[in-house]
N, C-alpha and C positions, 0 to 999 in steps of 0.2 A: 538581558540582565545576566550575562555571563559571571559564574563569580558567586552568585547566590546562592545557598545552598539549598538543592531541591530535598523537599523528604521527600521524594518518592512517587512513583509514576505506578498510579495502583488501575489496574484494568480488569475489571473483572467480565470475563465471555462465557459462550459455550458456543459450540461450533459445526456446520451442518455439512459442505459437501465439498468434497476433494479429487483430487487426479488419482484416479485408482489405479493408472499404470506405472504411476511415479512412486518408485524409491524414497527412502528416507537419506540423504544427504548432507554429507558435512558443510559447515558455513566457512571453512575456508574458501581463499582463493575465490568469495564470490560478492560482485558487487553489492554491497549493502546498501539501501536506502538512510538515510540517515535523517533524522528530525531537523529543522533550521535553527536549532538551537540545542544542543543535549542538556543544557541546563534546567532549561526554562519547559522542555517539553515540544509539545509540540504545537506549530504556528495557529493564530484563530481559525475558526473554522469558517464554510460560506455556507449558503443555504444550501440544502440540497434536489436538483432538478427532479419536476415530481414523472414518475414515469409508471407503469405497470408491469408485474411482476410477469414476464414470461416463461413459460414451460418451456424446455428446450431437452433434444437426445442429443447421444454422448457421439462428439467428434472423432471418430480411429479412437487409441486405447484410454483417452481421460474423459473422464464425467463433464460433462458439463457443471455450472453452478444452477439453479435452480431452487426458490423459498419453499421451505419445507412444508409438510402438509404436518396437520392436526396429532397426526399419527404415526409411529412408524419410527425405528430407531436412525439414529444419525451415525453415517459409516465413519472409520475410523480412520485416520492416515497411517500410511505402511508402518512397520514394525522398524525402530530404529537399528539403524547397522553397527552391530560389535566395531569395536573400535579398539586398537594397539592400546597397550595403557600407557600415560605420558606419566613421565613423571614430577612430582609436587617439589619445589624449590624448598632446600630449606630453609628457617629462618634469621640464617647469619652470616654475612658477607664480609670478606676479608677488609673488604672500601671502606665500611662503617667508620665515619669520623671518632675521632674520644671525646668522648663527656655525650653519644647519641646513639641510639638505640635501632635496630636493624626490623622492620614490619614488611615482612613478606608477605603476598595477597596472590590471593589464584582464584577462580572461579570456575564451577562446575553447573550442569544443569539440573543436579538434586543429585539424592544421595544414591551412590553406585553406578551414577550417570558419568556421562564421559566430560572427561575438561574441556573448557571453553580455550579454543587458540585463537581465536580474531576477535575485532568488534568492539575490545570494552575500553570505555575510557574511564580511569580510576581518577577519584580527586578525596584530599586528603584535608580535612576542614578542624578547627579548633572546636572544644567543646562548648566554649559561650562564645560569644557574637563579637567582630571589635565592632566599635563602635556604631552600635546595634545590626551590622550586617553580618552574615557569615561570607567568610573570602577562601577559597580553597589557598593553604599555605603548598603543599606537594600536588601536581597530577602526569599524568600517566597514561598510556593509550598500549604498553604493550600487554602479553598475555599473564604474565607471572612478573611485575615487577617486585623490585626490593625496596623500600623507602628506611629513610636515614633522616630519624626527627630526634626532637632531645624529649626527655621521660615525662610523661603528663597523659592529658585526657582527651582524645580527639575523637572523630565522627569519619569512617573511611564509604565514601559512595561510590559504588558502583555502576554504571550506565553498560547499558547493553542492546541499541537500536531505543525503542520504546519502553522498554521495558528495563529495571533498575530493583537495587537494593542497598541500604543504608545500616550501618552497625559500630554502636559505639567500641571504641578500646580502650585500655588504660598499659600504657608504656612504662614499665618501671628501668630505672638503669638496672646496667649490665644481665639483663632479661629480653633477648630477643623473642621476639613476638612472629608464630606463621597463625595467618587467619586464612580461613574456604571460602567462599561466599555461594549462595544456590542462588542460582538462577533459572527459575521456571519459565521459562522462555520457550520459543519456538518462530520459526521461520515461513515466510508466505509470499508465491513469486506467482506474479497472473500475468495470462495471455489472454489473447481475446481470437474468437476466428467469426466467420462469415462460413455454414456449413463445413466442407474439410481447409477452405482457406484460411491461414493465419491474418489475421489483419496489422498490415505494417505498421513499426514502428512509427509513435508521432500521430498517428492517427487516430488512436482510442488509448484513454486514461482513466483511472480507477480511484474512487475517493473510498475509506476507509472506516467501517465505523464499530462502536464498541458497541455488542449485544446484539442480538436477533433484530430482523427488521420489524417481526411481530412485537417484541415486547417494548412496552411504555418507557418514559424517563427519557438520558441526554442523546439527543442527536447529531450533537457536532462531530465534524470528521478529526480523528486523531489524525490521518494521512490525507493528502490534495492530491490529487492529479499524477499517481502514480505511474510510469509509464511500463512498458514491456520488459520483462527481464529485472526490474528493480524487488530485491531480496527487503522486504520487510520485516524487520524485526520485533517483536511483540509479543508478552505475557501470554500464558496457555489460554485458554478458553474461545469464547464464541465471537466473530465478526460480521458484521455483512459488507460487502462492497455495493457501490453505483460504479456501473462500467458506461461510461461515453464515450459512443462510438461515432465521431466526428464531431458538430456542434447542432446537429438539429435535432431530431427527437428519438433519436436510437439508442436508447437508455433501458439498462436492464442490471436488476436490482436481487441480487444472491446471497447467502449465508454461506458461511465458510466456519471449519475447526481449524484451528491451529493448536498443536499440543506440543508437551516438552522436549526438547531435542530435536525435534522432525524440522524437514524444511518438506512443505507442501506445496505441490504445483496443481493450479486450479487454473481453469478454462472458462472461459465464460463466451456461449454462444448467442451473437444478435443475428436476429430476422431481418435483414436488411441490403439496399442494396445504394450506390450511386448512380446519380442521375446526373446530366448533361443536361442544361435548357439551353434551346437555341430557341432564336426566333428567326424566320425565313419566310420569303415571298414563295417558295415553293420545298416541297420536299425533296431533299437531298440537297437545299442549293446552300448556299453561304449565309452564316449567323448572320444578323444588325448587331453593328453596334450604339452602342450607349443606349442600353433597353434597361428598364429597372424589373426586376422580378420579384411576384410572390405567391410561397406555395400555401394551400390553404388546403385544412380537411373540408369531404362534404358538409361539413356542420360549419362550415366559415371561420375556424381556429386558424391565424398567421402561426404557420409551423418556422417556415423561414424566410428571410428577403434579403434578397442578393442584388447585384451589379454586374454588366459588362456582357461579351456575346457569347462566351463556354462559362458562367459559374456552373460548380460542380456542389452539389446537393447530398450528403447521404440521408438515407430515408427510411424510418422501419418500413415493415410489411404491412402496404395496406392502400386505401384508392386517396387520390387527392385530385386538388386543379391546380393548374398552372395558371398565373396570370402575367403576361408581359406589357410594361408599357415602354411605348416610344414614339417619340417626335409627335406629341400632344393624342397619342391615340392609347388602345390599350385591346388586347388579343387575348384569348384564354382558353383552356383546353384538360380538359380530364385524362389521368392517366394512372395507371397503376402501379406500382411494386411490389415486385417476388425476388424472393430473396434470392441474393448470390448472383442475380440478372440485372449487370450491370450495364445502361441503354440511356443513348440519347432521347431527349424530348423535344420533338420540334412544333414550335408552335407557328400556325401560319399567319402571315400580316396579311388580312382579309377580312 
């Protein structure tokens, strides 16, 4: 529903555990995540996989993520880095048409904070509705545009990742108009590792959510399937992620702060490792194919079920069974995972 005019993308957080050896960081020059629609917000959300909350220690120089205990303050992200001052456009452009008035807009991240130079897409909306819809008449996607309307009453919104601000004007002729706009925003970029391994791109994805995982009220993900390296944009306060790492059950579930101005890199470490099922008439000898697989906990939970003579499995930490069938028969075989101990499983046709 592009076109409509959103009031506003209001998130309220607070926020738990950060990369303590990451800097605070300008959001130029850096890939931004972006919602599937800056209008409308962002896309429905899906359930989210139920998994339990693991304790994890801090990878070389960044904390892990980790849900916080009962107790105990929540660290801060680094001190934001002084910044050159830019300079504010001012409100009147040589271009301005006659008989229309010149609405310079800039945005900052609060007051004494440094200007925002990427990111924002401006849309510039009448102040009643045509024909009961609001339709952006101006928009804009650079850092300080000028807009050139004729003198009346409009609504100028600002979008900045997820996070947004809305402010009425009133254009008089021959009265050029500079507006600020604050943006209490901040930035959030996750990796994921396997002890000191990074876990590659594509592999593990991150869903996004608003508020502590302890506290009650909405669950849906503001963000899906965030991948590695993707710069999140999003209002100050508290989030949790679910980090999935492959598709079976190496899910682990952390709070995170995001505050004004900062761009935070946060780590999230899974217990886990990949596994290899083979099925073979002897050990070491050559997979069967067209075997069906499935892996189950001691307690008979279908974790996962695969096809074919190498599926590759990841697994949190912990014991399971293999079950393979083929060519009307079926094999099965207990095996463990420890992390980071990446190992075929061969099960014997016997």
């Amino acid at each position: 529903m592009d076109g409509i005019f959103p009031y506003g993308l209001a998130v309220s957080l607070w926020l738990s555990v950060f990369s303590a050896g990451a800097g605070a960081q300008l959001f130029d020059n850096l890939p931004i995540l972006r919602p599937p629609n800056d209008l409308s917000g962002p896309r429905p959300p899906g359930d989210v996989p139920g998994a339990v909350p693991a304790p994890v220690t801090p990878p070389g120089p960044a904390q892990n993520l980790a849900p916080p205990t009962s107790t105990g303050s929540i660290p801060r992200a680094p001190s934001l880095q002084s910044l050159p001052p830019v300079a504010t456009p001012g409100p009147t452009s040589p271009s301005t048409p006659s008989g229309q008035v010149a609405l310079a807009v800039s945005a900052r991240f609060g007051r004494d904070l440094p200007v925002i130079t990427g990111g924002l897409h401006w849309r510039i909306y009448p102040a009643r509705p045509d024909q009961g819809a609001f339709r952006p008449v101006k928009e804009d996607r650079g850092a300080t545009p000028t807009f050139a309307l004729p003198a009346g009453s409009y609504v100028v919104h600002v979008g900045f990742g997820l996070a947004s601000v809305t402010k009425a004007v009133q254009l008089r002729a021959g009265e050029p108009l500079r507006e600020v706009f604050e943006i209490s925003a901040g930035g959030l970029r996750i990796e994921g590792k396997v002890g000191d391994a990074r876990i590659p791109h594509g592999q593990i994805s991150f869903d996004l959510f608003k508020g502590s995982q302890f506290e009650p009220g909405d669950k849906r993900a503001i963000v899906q399937a965030a991948q590695t390296g993707d710069v999140i944009l999003v209002p100050d306060g508290t989030y949790h992620i679910v980090s999935n790492y492959g598709d079976g059950n190496s899910v682990v579930r952390s709070d995170i702060r995001v505050q004004i101005g900062k761009l935070t890199d946060a780590t999230v470490t899974h217990r886990a490792a990949i596994m290899t099922l083979k099925l073979v008439n002897d050990y070491g000898g050559e997979a069967r194919a067209n075997t069906q697989w499935s892996v189950l906990t001691p307690g008979g939970d279908v974790i996962k079920d695969a096809s074919g003579a190498f599926p590759r499995v990841i697994l949190a930490e912990g014991e399971y069974r293999a079950i393979a069938r083929n060519d009307g028969r079926m094999y099965e075989r207990p095996f463990r995972v420890v992390t980071g101990v990446d190992v075929e499983v061969e099960v014997l046709a016997r």
